[in-house]
C-alpha positions as CSV (number, residue, x, y, z in Angstrom):
1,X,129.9,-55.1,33.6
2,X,133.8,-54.8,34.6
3,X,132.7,-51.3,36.0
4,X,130.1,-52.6,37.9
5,X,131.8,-55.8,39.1
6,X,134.6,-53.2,40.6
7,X,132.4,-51.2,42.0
8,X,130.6,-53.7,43.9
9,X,134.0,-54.9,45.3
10,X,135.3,-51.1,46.6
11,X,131.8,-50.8,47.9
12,X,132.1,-54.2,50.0
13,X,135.7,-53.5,51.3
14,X,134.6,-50.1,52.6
15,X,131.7,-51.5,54.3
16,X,133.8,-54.1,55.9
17,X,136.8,-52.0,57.1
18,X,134.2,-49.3,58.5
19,X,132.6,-52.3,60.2
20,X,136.1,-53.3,61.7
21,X,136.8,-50.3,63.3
22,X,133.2,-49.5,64.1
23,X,133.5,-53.1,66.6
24,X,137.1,-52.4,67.4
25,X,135.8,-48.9,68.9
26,X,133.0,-51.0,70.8
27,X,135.4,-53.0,72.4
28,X,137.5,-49.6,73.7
29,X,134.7,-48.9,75.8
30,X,135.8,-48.5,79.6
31,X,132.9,-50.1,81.2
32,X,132.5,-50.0,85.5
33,X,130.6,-51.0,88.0
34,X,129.3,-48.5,91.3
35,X,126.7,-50.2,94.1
36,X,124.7,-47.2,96.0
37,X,122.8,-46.9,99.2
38,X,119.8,-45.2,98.8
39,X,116.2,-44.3,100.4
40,X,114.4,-46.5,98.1
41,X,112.4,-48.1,100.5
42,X,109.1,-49.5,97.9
43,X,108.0,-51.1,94.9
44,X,106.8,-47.8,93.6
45,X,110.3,-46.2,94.4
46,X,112.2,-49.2,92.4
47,X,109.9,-49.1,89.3
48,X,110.6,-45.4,89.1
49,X,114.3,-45.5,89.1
50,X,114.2,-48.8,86.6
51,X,111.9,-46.5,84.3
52,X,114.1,-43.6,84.6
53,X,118.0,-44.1,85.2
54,X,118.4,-46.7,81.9
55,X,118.2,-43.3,79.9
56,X,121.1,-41.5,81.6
57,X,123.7,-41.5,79.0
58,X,126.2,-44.4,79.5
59,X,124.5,-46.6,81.3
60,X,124.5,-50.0,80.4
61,X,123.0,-52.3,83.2
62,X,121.0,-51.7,86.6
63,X,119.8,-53.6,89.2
64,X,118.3,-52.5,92.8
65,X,118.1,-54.6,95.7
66,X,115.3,-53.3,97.7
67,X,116.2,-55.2,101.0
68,X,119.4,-53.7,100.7
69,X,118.3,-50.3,99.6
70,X,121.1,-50.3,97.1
71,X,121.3,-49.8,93.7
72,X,124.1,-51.5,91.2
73,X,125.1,-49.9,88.0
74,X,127.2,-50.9,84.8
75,X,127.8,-48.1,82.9
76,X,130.9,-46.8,80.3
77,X,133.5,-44.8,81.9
78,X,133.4,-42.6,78.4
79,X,130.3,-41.3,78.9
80,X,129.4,-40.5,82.8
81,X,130.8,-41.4,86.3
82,X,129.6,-42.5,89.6
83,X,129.2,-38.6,90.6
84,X,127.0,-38.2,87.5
85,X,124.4,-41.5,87.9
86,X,124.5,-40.5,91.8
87,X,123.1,-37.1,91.2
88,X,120.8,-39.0,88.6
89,X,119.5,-40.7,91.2
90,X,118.7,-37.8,94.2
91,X,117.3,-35.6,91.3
92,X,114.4,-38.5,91.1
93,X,114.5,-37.8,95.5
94,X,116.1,-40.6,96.9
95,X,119.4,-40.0,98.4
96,X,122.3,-42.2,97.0
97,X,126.1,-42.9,98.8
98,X,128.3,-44.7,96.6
99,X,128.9,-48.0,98.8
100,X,133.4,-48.3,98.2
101,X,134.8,-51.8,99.1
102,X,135.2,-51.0,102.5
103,X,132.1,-50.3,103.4
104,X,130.8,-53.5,101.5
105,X,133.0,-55.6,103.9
106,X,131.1,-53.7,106.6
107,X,128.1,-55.1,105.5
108,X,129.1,-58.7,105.4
């Protein structure tokens, strides 16, 4: 029963600790934010995007204005970049120009 008791106990402290640094490594993740200008110009165009950029690796949120023709993505740093979900998005045909503070002062 000692045995068992001990071996419950190493059991639960390696959980734990792997646990620990499995958050801790969460929280390391570099996450960013790029808006682009696109041709999106329908419904149809927006629901393929949403079905299809979500699965590019890294990406964590998305949002597209149709109005605007822009899209908004939140996405980790670790695992693509703007270059990468931009090519993402004119290999499903749409073009896409990543829209820098400047030229969303422009705008305003």
């Amino acid at each position: 029963m000692k045995r068992f008791a001990t071996l419950l106990l190493a059991v639960m402290t390696v959980g734990l600790l792997s646990a620990g640094l499995y958050a801790a490594d969460k929280k390391k993740a570099d996450i960013r934010e790029v808006t682009f200008v696109t041709s999106i110009d329908c419904k149809n165009c927006v629901k393929k995007v949403e079905a299809k950029l979500p699965y590019e690796k890294g990406v964590k949120d998305l949002k597209i204005n149709l109005e605007d023709k822009t899209v908004w993505i939140k996405y980790d740093a670790s695992k693509t970049d703007s270059e990468k979900l931009a090519a993402a998005i004119v290999k499903l045909g749409y073009t896409a120009e990543e829209l820098t503070t400047e030229k969303q002062t422009e705008k305003e």
